[in-house]
TORSETI-808664 format. One line per field, with one value per residue (C-alpha): residue number from 0; x, y, z. Coordinates in steps of 0.2 Angstrom, whole numbers. Example, Ala and Ser with C-alpha at 12.3 -4.5 7.8 and 13.67 -1.06 7.14 Angstrom:
BEGIN
k	c(0, 1);
east	c(62, 68);
north	c(-22, -5);
up	c(39, 36);
//
This chain:
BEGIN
k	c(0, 1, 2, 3, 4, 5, 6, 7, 8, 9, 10, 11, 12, 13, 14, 15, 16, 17, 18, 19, 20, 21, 22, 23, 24, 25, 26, 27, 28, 29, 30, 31, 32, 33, 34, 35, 36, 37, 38, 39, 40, 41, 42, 43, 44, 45, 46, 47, 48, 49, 50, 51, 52, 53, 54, 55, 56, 57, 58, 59, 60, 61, 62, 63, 64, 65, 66, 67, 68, 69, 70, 71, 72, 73, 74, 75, 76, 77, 78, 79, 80, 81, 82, 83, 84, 85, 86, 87, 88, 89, 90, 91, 92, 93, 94, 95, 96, 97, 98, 99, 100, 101, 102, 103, 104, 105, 106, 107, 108, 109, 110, 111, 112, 113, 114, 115, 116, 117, 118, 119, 120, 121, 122, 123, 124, 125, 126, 127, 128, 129, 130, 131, 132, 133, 134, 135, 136, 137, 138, 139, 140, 141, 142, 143, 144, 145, 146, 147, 148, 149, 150, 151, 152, 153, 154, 155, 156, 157, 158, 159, 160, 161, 162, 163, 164, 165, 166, 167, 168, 169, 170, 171, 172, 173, 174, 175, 176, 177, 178, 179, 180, 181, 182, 183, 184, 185, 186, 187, 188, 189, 190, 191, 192, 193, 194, 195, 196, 197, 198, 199, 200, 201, 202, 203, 204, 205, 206, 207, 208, 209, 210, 211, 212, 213, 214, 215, 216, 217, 218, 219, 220, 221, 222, 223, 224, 225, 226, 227, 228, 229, 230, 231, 232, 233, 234, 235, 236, 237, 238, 239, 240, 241, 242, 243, 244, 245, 246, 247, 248, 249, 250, 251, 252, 253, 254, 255, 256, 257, 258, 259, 260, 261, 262, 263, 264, 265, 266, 267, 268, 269, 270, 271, 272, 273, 274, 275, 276, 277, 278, 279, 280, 281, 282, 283, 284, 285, 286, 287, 288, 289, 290, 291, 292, 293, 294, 295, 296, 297, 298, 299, 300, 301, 302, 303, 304, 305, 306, 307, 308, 309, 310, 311, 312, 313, 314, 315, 316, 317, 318, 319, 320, 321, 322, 323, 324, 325, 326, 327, 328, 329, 330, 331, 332, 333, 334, 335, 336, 337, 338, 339);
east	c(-195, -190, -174, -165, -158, -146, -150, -135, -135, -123, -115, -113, -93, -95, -112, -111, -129, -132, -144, -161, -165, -180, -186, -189, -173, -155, -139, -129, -115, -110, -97, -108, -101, -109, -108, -108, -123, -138, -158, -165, -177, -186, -195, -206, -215, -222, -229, -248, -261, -262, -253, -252, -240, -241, -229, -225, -211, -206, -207, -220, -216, -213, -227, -234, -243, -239, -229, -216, -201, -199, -217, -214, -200, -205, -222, -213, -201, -217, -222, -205, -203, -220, -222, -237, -234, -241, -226, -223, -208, -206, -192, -185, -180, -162, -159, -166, -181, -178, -160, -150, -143, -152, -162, -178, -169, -157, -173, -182, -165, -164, -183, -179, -165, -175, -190, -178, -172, -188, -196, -180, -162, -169, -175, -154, -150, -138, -154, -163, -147, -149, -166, -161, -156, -168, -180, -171, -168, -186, -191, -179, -161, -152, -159, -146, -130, -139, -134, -116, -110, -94, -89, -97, -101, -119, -122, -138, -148, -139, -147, -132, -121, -103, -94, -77, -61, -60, -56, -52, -65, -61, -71, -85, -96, -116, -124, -143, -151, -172, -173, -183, -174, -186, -176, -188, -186, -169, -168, -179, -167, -154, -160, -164, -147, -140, -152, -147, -129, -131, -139, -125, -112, -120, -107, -91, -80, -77, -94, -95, -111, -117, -112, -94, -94, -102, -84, -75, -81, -77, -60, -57, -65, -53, -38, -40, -43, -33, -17, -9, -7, 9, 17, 12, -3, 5, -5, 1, -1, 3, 20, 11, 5, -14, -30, -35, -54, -46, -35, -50, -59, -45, -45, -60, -73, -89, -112, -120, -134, -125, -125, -146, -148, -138, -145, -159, -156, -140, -139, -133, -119, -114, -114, -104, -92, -90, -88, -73, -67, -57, -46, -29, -24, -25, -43, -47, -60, -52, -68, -86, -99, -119, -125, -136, -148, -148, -151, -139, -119, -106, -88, -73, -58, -41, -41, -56, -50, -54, -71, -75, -69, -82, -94, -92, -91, -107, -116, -107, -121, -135, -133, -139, -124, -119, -101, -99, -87, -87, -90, -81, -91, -83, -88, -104, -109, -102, -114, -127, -139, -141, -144, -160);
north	c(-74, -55, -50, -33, -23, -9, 5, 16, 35, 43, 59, 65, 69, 81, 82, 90, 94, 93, 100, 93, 76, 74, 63, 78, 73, 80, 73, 70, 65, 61, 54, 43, 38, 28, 33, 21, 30, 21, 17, 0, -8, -24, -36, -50, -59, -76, -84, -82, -83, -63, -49, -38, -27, -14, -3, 6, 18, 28, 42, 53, 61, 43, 40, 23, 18, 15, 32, 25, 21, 2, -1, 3, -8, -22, -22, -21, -35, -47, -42, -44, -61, -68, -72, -68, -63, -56, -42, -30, -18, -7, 6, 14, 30, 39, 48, 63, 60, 74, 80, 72, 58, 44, 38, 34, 25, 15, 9, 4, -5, -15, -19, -28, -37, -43, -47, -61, -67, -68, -78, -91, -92, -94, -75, -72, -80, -72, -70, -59, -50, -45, -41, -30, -15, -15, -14, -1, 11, 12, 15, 30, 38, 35, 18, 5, 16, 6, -11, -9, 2, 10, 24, 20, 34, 38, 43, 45, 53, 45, 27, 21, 13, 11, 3, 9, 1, 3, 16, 21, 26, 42, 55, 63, 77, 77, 95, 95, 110, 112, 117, 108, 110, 105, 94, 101, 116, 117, 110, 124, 138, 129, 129, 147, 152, 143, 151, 168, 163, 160, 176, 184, 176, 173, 181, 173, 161, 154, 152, 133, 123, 113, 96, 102, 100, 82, 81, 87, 79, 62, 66, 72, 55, 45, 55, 52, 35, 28, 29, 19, 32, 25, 33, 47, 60, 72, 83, 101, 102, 86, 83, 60, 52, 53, 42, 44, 49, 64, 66, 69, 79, 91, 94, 106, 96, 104, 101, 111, 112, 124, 140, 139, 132, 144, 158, 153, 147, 158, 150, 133, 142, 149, 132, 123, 137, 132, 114, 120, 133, 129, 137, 130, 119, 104, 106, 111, 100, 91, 95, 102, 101, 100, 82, 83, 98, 97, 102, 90, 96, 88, 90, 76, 75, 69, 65, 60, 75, 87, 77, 81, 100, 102, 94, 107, 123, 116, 115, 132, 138, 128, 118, 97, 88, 69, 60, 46, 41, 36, 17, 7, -7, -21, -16, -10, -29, -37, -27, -26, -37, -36, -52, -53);
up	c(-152, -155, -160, -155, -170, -167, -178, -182, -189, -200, -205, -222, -226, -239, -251, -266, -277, -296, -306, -306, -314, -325, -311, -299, -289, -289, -293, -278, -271, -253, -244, -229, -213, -202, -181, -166, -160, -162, -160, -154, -165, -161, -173, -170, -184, -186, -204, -207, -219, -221, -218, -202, -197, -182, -176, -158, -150, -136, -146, -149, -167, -173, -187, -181, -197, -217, -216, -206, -217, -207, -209, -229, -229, -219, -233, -247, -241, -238, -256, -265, -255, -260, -238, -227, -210, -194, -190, -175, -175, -160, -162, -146, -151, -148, -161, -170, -176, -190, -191, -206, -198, -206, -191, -203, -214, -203, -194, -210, -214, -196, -199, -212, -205, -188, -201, -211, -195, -189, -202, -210, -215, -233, -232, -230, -244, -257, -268, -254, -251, -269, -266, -251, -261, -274, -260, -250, -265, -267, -251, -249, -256, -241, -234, -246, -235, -220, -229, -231, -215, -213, -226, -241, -257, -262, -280, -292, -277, -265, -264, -278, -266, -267, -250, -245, -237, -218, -210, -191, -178, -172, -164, -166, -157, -163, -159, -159, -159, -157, -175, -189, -207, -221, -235, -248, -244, -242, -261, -267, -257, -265, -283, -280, -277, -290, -302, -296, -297, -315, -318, -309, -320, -335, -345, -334, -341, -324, -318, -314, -317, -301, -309, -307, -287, -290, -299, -287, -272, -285, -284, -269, -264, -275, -269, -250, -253, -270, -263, -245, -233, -226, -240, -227, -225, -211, -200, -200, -182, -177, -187, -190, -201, -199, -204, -224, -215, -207, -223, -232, -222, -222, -241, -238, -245, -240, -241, -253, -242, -228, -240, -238, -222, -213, -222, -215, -199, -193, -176, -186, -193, -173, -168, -185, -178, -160, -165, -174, -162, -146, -134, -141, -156, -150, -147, -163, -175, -190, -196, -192, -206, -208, -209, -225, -225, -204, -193, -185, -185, -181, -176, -182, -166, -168, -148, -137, -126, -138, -142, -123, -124, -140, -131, -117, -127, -137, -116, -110, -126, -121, -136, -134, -140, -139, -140, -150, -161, -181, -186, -197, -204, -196, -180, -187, -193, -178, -166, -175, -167, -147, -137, -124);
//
């Protein structure tokens, strides 16, 4: 019988770029957070004396082949496990399909869920758990995030996975402009403008090298969340204590990629801009940001009411945008799988 996998996005709170690693990839590090907003992805799979594996969706610029990151997955898993099986994942698409929200991943991440539930509880064994993220970290540097949920840190290129504690939903406003962001591309920009920066301050003493905002980002990350917050992070505006999510969020931390990218595409800057902007203070965004090199943005919202005002401004500029709200990994586990 199939089994129904919700497939969650996320948000990147903060990203900060290294230098390039003799692997061809960049350090990074990223603060991940994962978002109620969500595809479906079904699985049905039975044991067989060969291996088949097809692949359908509602969506039209979803790969339905060995491209696709779940069909990827779902091989490699019948590989790594040594199990034949006749497999078909269909994925109805929600989200993005490109837009730095992690849809890709997240669906090659419930594909391999539904596929262990599919086949055995002896696929769920500790052992496969293991074998999860060794899997998922070579199918892509953002796919492990997808098997711990919540807020969770990304290191190495992203796939090094650290989970951590629990934190409030509040929130959250996705804007969804018609524009395509290359990830490549954006590296390239990005390595270009360092390159000129260090030209520039080549004989400065303060001139920083791009390892230094990996650091950074480390310790803001370790500040927000090293210490109780009863001992009290107070909004300025709100005179109350406040969530260590939003605490850290108003430390400034900031993506590396939105330098490039807007230079590039100006009208993602506007719209970072309206997310933040609003008629009074109490609809202003804790935070609005990129979401790894785009083009998605979103916009972080002490109240609901000022979610819905954001939501509203983004509309008033013919801007496609979405509510939801961020999602803690509790509640990210306990949903997870849909009945019927």
């Amino acid at each position: 019988m199939a089994v129904h996998i919700r497939s969650h996005a996320k948000i990147n709170l903060g990203l900060a770029i290294g230098p390039l690693r003799a692997d061809g990839f960049h350090s990074l590090t990223t603060l991940y957070q994962t978002l109620a907003l969500h595809d479906l992805v079904t699985v049905e799979a039975r044991r067989t004396a060969a291996n088949s594996i097809t692949l359908t969706s509602n969506h039209p610029r979803v790969p339905i082949d060995a491209s696709n990151t779940a069909w990827r997955m779902v091989e490699r898993a019948l590989a790594e496990l040594g199990v034949t099986a006749e497999v078909h994942i269909h994925i109805e698409k929600r989200l993005p399909v490109q837009g730095g929200l992690g849809g890709g991943s997240a669906n090659a991440v419930a594909a391999l869920l539904g596929l262990e539930r599919e086949l055995g509880p002896e696929l769920e064994s500790p052992i496969a758990a293991c074998r999860r993220f060794k899997i998922a970290e070579e199918i892509g540097s953002d796919v492990p995030l997808f098997l711990l949920g919540g807020a969770v840190v990304g290191r190495g290129r992203g796939e090094q996975v650290t989970p951590l504690p629990e934190l409030p939903s509040v929130p959250c406003v996705l804007a969804l402009p018609e524009i395509g962001v290359s990830t490549p591309q954006a590296f390239r920009d990005w390595d270009a403008l360092q390159a000129a920066s260090q030209t520039a301050n080549s004989n400065s003493l303060t001139h920083l090298p791009p390892s230094a905002t990996i650091d950074e980002l480390s310790r803001l990350i370790a500040a927000a969340f090293g210490a109780p917050h009863s001992s009290g992070v107070f909004s300025k505006r709100e005179g109350r204590a406040e969530t260590p999510l939003l605490a850290l969020v108003r430390t400034g931390i900031e993506n590396d990629f939105e330098p490039v990218v807007f230079s590039q595409y100006p009208f993602l800057g506007e719209i970072k801009r309206i997310l933040l902007g609003g008629t009074g203070t109490e609809d202003e965004a804790v935070c609005a940001a990129l979401s790894g090199s785009g083009s998605a943005l979103y916009g972080l919202y002490s109240t609901a009411a000022a979610a819905q005002a954001a939501l509203e401004r983004l509309q008033g500029y013919g801007v496609a945008g979405v509510l939801t709200r961020t999602l803690p990994r509790r509640e990210y586990w306990g949903g997870l799988w849909v009945d019927g």
